[in-house]
C-alpha positions as YAML, in Angstrom:
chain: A
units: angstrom
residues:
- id: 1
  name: UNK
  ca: [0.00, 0.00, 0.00]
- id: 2
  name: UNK
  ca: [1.58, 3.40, -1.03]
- id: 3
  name: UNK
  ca: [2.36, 6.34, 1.43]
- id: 4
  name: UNK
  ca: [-0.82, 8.26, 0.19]
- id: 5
  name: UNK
  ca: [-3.43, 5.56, 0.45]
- id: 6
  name: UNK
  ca: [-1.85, 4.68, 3.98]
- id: 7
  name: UNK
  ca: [-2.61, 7.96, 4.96]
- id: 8
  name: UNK
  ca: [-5.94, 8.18, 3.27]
- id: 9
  name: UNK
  ca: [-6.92, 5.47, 4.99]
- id: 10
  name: UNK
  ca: [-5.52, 6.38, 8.67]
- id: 11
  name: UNK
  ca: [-7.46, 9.83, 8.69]
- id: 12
  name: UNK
  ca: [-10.77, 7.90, 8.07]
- id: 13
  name: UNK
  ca: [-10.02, 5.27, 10.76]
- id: 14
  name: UNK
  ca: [-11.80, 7.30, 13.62]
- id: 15
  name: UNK
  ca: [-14.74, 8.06, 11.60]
- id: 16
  name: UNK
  ca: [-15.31, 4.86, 10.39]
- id: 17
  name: UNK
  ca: [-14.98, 3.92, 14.18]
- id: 18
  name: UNK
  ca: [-17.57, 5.97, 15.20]
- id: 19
  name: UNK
  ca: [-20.05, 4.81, 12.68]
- id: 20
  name: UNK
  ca: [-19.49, 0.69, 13.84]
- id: 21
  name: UNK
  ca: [-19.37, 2.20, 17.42]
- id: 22
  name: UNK
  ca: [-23.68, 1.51, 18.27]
- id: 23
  name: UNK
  ca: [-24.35, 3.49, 21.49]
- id: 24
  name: UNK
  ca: [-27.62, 1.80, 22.14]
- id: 25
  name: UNK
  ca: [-28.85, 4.53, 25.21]
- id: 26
  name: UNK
  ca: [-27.49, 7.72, 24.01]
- id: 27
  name: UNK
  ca: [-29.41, 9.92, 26.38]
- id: 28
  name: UNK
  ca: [-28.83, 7.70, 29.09]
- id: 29
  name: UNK
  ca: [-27.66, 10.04, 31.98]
- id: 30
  name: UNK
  ca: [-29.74, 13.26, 31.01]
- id: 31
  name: UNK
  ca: [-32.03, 13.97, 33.40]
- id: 32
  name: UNK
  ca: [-34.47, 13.77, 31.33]
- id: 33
  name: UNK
  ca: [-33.79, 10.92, 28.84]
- id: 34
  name: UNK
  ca: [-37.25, 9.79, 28.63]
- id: 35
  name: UNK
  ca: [-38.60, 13.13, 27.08]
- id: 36
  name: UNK
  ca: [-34.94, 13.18, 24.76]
- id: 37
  name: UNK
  ca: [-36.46, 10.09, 23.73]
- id: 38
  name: UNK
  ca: [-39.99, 10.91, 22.89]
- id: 39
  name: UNK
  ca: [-39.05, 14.33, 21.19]
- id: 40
  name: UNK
  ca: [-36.27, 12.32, 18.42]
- id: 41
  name: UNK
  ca: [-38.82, 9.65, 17.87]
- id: 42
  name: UNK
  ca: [-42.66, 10.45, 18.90]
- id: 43
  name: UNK
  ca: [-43.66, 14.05, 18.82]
- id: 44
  name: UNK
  ca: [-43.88, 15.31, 15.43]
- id: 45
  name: UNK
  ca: [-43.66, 19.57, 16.68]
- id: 46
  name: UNK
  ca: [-42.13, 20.66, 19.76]
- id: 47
  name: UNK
  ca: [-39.06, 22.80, 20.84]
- id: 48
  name: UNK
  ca: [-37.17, 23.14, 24.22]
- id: 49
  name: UNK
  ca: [-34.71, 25.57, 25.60]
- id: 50
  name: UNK
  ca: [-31.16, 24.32, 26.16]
- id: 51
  name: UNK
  ca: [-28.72, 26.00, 28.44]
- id: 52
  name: UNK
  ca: [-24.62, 25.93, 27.04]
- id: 53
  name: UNK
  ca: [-22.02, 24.15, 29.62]
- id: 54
  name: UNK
  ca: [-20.08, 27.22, 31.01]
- id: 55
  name: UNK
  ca: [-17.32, 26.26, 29.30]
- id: 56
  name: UNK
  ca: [-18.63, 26.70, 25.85]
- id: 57
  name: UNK
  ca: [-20.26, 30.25, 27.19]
- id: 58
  name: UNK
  ca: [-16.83, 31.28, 27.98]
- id: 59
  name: UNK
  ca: [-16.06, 30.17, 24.54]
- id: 60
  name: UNK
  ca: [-18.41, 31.34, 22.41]
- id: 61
  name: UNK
  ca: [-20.63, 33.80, 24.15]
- id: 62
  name: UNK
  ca: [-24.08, 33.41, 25.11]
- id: 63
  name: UNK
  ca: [-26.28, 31.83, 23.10]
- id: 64
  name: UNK
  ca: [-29.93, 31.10, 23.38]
- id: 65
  name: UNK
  ca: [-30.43, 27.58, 22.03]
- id: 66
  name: UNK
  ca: [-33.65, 25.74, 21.21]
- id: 67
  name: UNK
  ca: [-34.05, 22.27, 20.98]
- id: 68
  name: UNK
  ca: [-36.78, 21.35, 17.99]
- id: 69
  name: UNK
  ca: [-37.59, 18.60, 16.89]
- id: 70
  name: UNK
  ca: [-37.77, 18.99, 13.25]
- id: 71
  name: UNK
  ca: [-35.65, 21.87, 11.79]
- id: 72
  name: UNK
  ca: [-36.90, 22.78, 7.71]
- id: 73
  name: UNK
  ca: [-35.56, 19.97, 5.33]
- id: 74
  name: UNK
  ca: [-34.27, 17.40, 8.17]
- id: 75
  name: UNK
  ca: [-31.34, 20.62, 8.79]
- id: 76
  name: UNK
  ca: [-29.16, 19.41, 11.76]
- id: 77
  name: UNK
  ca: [-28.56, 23.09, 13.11]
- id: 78
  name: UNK
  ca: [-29.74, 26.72, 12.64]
- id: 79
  name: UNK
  ca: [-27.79, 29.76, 13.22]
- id: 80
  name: UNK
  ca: [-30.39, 32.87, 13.39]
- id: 81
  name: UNK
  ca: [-29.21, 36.40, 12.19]
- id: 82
  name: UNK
  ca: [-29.73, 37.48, 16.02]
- id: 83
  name: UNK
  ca: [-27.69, 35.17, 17.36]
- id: 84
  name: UNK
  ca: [-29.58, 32.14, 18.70]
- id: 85
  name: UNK
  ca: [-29.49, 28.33, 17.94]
- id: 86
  name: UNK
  ca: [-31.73, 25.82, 16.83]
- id: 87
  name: UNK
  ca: [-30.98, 22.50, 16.93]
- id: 88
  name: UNK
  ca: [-32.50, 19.56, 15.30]
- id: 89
  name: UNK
  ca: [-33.55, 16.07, 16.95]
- id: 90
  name: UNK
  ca: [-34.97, 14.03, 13.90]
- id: 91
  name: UNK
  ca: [-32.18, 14.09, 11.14]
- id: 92
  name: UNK
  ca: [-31.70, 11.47, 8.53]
- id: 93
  name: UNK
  ca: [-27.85, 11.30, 9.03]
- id: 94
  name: UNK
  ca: [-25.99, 9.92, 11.92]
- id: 95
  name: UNK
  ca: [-23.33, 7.74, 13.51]
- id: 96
  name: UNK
  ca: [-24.17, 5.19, 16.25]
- id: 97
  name: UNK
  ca: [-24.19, 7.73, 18.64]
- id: 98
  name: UNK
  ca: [-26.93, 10.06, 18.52]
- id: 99
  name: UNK
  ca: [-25.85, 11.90, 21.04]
- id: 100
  name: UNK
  ca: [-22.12, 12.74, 19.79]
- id: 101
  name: UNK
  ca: [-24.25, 13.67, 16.52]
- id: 102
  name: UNK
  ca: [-26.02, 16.03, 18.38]
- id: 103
  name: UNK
  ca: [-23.02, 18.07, 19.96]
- id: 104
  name: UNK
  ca: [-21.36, 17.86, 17.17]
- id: 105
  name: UNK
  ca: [-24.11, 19.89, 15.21]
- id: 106
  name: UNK
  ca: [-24.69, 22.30, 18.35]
- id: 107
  name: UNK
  ca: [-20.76, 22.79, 18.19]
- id: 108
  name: UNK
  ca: [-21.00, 23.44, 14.45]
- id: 109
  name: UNK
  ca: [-23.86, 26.21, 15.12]
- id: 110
  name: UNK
  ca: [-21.73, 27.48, 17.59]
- id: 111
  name: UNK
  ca: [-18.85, 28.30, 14.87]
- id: 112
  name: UNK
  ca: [-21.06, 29.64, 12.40]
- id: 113
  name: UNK
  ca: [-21.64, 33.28, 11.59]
- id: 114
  name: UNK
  ca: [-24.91, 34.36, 12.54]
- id: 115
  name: UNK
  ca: [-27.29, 33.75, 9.91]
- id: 116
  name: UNK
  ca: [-24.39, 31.40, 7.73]
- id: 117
  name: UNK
  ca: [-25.75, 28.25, 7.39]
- id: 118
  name: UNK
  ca: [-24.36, 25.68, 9.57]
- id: 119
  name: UNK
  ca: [-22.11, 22.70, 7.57]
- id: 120
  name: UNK
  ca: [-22.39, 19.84, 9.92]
- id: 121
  name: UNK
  ca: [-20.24, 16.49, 8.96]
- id: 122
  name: UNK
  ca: [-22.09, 13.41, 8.27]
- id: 123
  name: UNK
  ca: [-19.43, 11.17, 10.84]
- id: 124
  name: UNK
  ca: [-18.15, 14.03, 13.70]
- id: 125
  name: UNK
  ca: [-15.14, 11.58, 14.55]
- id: 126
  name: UNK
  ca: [-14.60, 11.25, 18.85]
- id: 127
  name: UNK
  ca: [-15.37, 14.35, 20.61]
- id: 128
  name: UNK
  ca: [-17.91, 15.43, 23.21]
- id: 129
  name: UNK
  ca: [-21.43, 14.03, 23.75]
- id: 130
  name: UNK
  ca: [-24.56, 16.41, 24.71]
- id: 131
  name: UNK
  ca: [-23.95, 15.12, 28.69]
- id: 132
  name: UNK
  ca: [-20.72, 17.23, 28.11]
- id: 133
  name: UNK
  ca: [-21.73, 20.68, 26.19]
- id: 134
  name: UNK
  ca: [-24.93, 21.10, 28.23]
- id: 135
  name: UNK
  ca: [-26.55, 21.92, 31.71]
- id: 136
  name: UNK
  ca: [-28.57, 19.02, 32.39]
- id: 137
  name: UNK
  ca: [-31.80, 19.90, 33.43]
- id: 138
  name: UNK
  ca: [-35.51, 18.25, 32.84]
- id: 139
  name: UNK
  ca: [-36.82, 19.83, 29.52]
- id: 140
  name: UNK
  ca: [-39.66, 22.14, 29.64]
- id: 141
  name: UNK
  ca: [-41.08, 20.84, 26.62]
- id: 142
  name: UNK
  ca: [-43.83, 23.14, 24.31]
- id: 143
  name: UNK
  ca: [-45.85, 21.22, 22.04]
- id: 144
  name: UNK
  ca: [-46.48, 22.71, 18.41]
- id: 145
  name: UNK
  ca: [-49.32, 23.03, 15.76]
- id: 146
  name: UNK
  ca: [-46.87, 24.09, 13.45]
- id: 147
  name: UNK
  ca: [-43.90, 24.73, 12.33]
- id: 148
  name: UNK
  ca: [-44.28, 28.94, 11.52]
- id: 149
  name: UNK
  ca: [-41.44, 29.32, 14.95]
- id: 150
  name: UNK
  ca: [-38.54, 28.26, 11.70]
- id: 151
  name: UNK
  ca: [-39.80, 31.74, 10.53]
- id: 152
  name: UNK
  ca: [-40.39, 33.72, 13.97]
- id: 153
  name: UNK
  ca: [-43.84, 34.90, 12.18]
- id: 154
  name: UNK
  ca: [-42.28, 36.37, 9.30]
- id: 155
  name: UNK
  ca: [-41.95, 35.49, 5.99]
- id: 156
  name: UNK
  ca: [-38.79, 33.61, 4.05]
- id: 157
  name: UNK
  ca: [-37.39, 34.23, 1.00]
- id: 158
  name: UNK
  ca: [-36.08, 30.88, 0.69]
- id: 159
  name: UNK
  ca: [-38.62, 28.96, -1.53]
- id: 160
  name: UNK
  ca: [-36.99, 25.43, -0.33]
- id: 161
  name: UNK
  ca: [-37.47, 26.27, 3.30]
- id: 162
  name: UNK
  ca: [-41.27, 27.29, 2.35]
- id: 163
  name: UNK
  ca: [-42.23, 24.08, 0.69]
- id: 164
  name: UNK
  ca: [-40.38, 22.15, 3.52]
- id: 165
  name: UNK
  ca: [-42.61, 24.24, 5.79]
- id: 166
  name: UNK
  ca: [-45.81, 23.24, 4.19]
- id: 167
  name: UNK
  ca: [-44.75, 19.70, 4.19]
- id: 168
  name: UNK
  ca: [-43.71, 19.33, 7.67]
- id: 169
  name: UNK
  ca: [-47.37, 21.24, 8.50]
- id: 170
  name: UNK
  ca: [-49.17, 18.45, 6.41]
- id: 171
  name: UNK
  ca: [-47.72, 15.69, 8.42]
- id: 172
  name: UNK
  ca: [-48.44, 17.09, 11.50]
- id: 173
  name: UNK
  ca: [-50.98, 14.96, 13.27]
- id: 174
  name: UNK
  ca: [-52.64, 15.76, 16.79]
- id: 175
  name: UNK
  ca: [-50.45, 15.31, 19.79]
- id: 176
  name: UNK
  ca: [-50.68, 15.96, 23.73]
- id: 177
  name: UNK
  ca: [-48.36, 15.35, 26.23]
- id: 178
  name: UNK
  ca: [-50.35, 13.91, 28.58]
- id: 179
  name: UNK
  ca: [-49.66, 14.86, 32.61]
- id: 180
  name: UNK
  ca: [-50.32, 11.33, 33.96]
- id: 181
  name: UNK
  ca: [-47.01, 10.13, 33.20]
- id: 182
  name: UNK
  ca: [-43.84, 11.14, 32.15]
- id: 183
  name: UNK
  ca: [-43.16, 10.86, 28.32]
- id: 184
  name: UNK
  ca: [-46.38, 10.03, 28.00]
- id: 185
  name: UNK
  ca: [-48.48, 11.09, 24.54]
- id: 186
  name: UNK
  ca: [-51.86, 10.93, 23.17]
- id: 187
  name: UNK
  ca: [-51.90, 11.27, 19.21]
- id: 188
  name: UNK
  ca: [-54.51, 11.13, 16.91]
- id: 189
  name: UNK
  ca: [-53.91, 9.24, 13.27]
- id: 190
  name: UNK
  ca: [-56.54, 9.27, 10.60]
- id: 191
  name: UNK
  ca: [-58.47, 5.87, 11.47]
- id: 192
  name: UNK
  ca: [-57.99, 5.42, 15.49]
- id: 193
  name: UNK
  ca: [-55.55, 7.27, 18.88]
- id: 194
  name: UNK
  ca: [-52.88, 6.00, 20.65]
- id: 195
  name: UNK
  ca: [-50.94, 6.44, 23.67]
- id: 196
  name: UNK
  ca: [-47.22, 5.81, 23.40]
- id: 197
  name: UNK
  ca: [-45.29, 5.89, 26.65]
- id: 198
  name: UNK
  ca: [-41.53, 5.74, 26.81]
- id: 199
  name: UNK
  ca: [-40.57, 3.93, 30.13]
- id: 200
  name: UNK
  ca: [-37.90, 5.04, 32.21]
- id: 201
  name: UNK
  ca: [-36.76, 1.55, 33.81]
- id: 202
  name: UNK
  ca: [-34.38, -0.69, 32.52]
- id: 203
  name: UNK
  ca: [-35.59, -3.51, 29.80]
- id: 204
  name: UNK
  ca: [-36.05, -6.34, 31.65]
- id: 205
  name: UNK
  ca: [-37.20, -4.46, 34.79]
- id: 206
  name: UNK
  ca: [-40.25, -3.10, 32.60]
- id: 207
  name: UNK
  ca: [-40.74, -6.08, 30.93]
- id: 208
  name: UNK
  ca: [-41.12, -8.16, 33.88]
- id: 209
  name: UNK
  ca: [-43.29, -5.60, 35.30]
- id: 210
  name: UNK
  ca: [-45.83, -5.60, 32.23]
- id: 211
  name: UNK
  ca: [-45.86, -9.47, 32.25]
- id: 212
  name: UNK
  ca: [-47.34, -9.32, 36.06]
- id: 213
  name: UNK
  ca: [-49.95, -6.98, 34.59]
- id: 214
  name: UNK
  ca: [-50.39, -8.90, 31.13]
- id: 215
  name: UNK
  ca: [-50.53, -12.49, 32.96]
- id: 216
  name: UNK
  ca: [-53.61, -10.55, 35.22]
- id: 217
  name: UNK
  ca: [-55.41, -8.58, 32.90]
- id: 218
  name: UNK
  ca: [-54.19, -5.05, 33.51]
- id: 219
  name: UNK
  ca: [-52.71, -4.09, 30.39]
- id: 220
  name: UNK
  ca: [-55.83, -2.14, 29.21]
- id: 221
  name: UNK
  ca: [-57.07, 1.14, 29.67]
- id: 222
  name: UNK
  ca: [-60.83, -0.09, 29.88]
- id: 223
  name: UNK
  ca: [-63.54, -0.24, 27.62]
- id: 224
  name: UNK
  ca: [-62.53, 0.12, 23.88]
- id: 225
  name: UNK
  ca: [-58.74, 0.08, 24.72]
- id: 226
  name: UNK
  ca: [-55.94, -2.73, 23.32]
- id: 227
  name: UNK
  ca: [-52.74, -3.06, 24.14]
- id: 228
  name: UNK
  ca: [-50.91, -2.84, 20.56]
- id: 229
  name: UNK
  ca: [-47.67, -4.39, 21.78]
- id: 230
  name: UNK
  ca: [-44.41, -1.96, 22.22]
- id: 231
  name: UNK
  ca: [-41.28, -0.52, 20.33]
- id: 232
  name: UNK
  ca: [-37.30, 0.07, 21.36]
- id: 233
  name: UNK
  ca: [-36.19, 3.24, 20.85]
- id: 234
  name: UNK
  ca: [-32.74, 4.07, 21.88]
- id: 235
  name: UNK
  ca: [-32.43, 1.38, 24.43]
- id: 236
  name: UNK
  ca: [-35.82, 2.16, 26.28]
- id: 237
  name: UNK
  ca: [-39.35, 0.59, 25.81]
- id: 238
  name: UNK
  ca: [-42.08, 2.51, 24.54]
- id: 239
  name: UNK
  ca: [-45.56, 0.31, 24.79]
- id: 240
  name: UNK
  ca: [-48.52, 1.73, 22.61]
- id: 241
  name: UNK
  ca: [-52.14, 1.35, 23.54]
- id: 242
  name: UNK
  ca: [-55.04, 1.57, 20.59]
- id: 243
  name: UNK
  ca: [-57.62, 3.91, 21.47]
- id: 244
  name: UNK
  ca: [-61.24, 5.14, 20.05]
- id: 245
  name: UNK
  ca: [-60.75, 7.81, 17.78]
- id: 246
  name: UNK
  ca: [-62.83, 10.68, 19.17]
- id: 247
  name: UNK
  ca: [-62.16, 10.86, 22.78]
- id: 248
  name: UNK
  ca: [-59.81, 13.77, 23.20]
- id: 249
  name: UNK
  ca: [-56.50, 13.34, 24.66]
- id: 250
  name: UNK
  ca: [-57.87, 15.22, 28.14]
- id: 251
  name: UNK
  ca: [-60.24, 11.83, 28.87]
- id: 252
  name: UNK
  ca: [-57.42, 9.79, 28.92]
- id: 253
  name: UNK
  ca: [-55.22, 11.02, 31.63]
- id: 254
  name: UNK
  ca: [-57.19, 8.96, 34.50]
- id: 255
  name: UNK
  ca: [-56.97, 5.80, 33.01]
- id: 256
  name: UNK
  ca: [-53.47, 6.63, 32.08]
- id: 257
  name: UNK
  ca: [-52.59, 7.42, 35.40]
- id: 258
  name: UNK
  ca: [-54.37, 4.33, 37.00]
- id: 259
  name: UNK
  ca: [-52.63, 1.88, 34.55]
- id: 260
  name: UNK
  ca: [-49.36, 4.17, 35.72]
- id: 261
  name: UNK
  ca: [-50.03, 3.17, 39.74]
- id: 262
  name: UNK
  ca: [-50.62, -0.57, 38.74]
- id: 263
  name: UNK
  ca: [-47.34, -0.39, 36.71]
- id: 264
  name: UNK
  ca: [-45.09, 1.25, 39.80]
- id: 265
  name: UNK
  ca: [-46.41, -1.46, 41.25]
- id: 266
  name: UNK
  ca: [-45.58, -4.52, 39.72]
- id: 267
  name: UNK
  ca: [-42.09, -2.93, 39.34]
- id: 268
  name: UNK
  ca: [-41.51, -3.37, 43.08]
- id: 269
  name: UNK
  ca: [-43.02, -7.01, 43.60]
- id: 270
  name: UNK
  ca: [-40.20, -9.31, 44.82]
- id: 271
  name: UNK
  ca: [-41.68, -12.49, 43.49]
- id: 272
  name: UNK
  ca: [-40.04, -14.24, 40.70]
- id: 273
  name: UNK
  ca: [-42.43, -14.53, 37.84]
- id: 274
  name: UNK
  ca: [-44.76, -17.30, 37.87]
- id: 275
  name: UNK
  ca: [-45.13, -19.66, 34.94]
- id: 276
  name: UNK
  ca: [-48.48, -17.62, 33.78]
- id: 277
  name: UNK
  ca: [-46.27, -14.10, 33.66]
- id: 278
  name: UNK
  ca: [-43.12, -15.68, 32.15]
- id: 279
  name: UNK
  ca: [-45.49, -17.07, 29.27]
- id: 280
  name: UNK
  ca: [-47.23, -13.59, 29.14]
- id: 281
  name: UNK
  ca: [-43.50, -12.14, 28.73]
- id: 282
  name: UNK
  ca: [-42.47, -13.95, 26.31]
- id: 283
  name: UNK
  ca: [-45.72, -12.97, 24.43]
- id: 284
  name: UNK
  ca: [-44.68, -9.27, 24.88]
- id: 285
  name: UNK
  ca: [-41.10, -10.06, 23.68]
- id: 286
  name: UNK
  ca: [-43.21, -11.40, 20.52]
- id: 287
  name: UNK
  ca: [-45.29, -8.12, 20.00]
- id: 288
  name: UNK
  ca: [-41.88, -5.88, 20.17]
- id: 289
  name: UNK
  ca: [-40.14, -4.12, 17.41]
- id: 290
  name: UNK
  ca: [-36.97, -2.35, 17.37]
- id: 291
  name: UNK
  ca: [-36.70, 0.72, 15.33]
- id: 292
  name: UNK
  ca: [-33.60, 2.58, 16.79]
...
C-alpha cells in the first residue's frame, strides 16, 4: 500500500470507528432521557430551551439555544441572524451515537456566523457528547401546531425552506403530552388514537413488570382500549395502547394514570415470575419491534 493511500486510509479510521461504534442509550444520563427520547422519535412539533455548559459560554458567548424537533428539510442546526441556535432532533444522518451527533451539530452552530448556514459532517469523529456541552436539566417541553417558529412569524425568502414548511405542516398529526405520566403522549392518526409511553426503567425491569400486569389482565385502559404491543427506541421501551378515535386526549389522563399506579407497582413485587407471567412475557417479547 503506497504512502498516500496509507494515509488516506488512517485519517478515516476514527470516523469509520464511530459509525461501527452503536451506542444503544445515548441519552442515558440526562435527566431527562425519557422526554430526549420521545421528542427524536414520537412528537412530530415541539421545541425546548437548552442552556450551554459554562465552558462553551466562555467560549463562544451566550447563546440562546432551542431544541426542535424537526428543523426545515431534516437541517441538523440553525444559526439565526440574532444570534440564537436551533438545533435539530430528527435528522436522517448519523453515527451510532446520537448523542455525539447532536453536539457535534450544536458545536457546528456554535462556529457559524450568525445567519451562515451551519455545515455539519455526516461522521463528527470522537469528541464530546450532549452530557458534556450542556446543563442538564428536565426539559420544559412546548408542544407545536406548526412549524411557523422556523420563521419567527415572518416570511422567508427561501422557496426550499417554504415548501419544507408546508410539508412538515401536512404531516403534522394531533399530539398531547399527557400529565399522567412522564413521556407520555396521546396522538390522533386518521383511522384510530394511541398512547405511546416511553418507560424510564431498565428492559427487563419493565418487561417483567408488564408481564405481572399482562398475565392478570391489567394491560388495558378499559372499555374500547388494546394493548398494541411496544417498540425500542434508543435502548428504552415505549408500549402503545389503541384507542377510540374521538375521545380527546384530556379523557385519557385517568386511566393513564391508574394503569401508571398498577405499573409502579408490579415494578416493586419481589416475586419471581410465575409460569403464567413468564409465558405472558415472552408474548410481549413477541409483539416488540426495534426501530432505533
Amino acid at each position: 500500500m503506497s504512502k498516500r493511500r496509507r494515509s488516506a486510509h488512517a485519517g478515516q479510521e476514527p470516523r469509520q470507528r464511530l459509525r461501527d461504534i452503536f451506542v444503544p442509550r445515548p441519552f442515558q444520563g440526562l435527566a431527562d432521557e425519557p422526554e430526549w427520547v420521545a421528542l427524536r422519535e414520537l412528537v412530530p412539533a415541539a421545541t425546548a430551551p437548552l442552556r450551554l455548559d459554562p465552558a462553551l459560554v466562555a467560549e463562544y458567548g451566550e447563546h440562546e439555544v432551542t431544541l426542535a424537533t424537526v428543523l426545515p428539510m431534516a437541517w441538523p442546526a440553525l444559526a439565526k441572524p440574532d444570534g440564537r441556535i436551533f438545533l435539530g432532533m430528527q435528522r436522517h444522518v448519523q453515527s451510532g451515537d446520537v448523542s455525539r451527533d447532536l453536539a457535534e451539530a450544536l458545536l457546528c452552530a456554535l462556529r457559524t456566523e450568525p445567519g451562515g448556514q451551519v455545515a455539519v459532517p455526516a461522521l463528527p469523529g470522537p469528541g464530546p457528547r450532549l452530557q458534556d456541552v450542556l446543563v442538564d436539566g428536565p426539559l420544559e417541553i412546548t408542544m407545536r401546531d406548526g412549524f411557523q417558529f422556523w420563521l419567527d412569524g415572518g416570511a422567508s425568502e427561501d422557496a426550499a425552506v417554504q415548501a419544507s414548511l408546508e410539508r412538515a405542516n401536512a404531516s403534522i398529526y394531533p399530539t398531547v403530552r399527557l400529565a399522567a405520566a412522564r413521556a407520555a403522549y396521546w396522538c390522533r392518526v386518521p383511522e384510530k388514537a394511541h398512547v405511546r409511553w416511553v418507560l424510564t426503567e431498565e428492559e427487563d425491569t419493565a418487561l417483567d413488570a408488564l408481564a405481572r400486569l399482562a398475565a392478570a389482565g391489567g394491560l388495558g385502559f378499559g372499555e374500547g382500549t388494546r394493548f398494541a404491543g411496544m417498540f425500542r427506541a434508543h435502548g428504552l421501551l415505549v408500549p402503545v395502547w389503541d384507542l377510540p378515535r374521538e375521545p380527546e386526549a384530556a379523557q385519557w389522563e385517568a386511566p393513564v394514570a391508574e394503569f401508571a399506579k398498577r405499573f409502579a407497582e408490579a415494578l416493586v413485587d419481589p416475586q419471581p415470575l410465575a409460569a403464567a407471567q413468564r409465558r405472558a412475557r415472552q408474548g410481549l417479547l413477541g409483539r416488540q419491534i426495534t426501530i432505533r
